[in-house]
N, C-alpha and C positions, 0 to 999 in steps of 0.2 A: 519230712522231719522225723528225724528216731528219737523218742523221746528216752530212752536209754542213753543218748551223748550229751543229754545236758548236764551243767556239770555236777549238778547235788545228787542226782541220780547215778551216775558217773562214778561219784563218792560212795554210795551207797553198794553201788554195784547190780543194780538192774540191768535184765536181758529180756527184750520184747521179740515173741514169735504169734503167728497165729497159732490157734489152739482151736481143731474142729471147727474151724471159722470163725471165730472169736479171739480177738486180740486180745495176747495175755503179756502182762509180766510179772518177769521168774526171779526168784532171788535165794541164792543156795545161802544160808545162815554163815556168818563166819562168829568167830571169838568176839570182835571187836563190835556187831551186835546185838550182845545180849545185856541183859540188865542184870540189878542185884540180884536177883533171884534164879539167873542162868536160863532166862526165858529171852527169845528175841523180846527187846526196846517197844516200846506202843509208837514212839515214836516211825521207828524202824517201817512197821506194820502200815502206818500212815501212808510213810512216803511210798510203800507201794500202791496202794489204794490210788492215792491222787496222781502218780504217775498212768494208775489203769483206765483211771477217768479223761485223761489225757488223750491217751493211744485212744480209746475208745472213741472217740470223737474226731483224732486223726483216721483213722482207718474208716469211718462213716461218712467223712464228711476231704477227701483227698484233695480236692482241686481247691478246694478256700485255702489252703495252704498258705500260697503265696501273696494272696490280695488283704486276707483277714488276720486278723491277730488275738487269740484269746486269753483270757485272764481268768483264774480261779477266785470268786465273787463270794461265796458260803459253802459251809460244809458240815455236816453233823457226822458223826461215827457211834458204831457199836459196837465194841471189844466184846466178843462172843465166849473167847476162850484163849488160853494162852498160846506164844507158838515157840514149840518143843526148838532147839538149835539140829536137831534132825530131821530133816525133809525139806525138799524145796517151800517156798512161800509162791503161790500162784494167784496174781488180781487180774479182775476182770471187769470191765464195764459193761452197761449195758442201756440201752436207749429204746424205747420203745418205737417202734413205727410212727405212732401216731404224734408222736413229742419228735420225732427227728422231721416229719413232716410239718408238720407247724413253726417249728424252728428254720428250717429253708425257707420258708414263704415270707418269715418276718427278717429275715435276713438277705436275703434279697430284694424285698419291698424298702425296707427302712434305712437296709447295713448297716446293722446291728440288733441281737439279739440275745436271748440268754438262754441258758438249757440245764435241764437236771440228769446227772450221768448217774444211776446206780451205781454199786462196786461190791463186789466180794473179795477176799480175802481167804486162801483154803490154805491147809497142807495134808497130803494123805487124805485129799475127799473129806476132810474135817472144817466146815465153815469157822473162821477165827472173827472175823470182824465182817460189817456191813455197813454202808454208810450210801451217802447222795452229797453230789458235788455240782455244784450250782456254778456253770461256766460264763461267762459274759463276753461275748463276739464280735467285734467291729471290723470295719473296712480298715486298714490300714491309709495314711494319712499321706498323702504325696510328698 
């Protein structure tokens, strides 16, 4: 799955590549978002976050694909700084070893589990936002 062709994302206009190994997604600013104050949307900045927490978790976890189904469960953010309508927007997720480990075992053992994805949010090497996205896993239902 690209999480780039779903369609709010789509809307949005996210582009998912690896990055140094690290599943990233990219979003060049257009006109349409930025806010009143000619800074990209929080909104905006969001949906890349939770699109990175996505990919992050596609790109770790490949073969559940097709059998599991996840759903985003809780989320906190922190809007670090504004983002300029110049430079790309780059999110990233991230999972620690020991949390994707534990996560496979409970999901394989039970089918179904839950997990907390980090996320950044950069432009120009400038941290804009940070947050944790709390995904919830199941077996998909015959």
């Amino acid at each position: 799955m690209d999480v780039s062709t779903l369609p709010f994302n789509k809307h949005l206009g996210l582009s998912v590549s690896p990055s140094d190994g690290n599943p990233t997604v990219t979003l060049r600013p257009c006109a349409h978002h930025l806010n009143h104050v000619d800074t990209v949307h929080a909104t905006v900045i969001y949906g890349i976050a939770e699109a990175a927490s996505g990919y992050c978790l596609l790109a770790r976890f490949p073969s559940l694909v097709d059998s599991f189904v996840a759903v985003l469960r809780s989320a906190s953010a922190k809007y670090r700084r504004p983002a300029s309508p110049d430079g790309d927007l780059l999110g990233q997720g991230t999972l620690s070893e020991d949390s994707a480990v534990k996560f496979y075992e409970r999901l394989t053992s039970r089918g179904r589990a839950a997990v907390d994805v980090e996320v950044s949010v950069t432009q120009n090497d400038t941290q804009l936002f940070t947050g944790t996205f709390g995904w919830f896993v199941a077996a998909k239902e015959s």
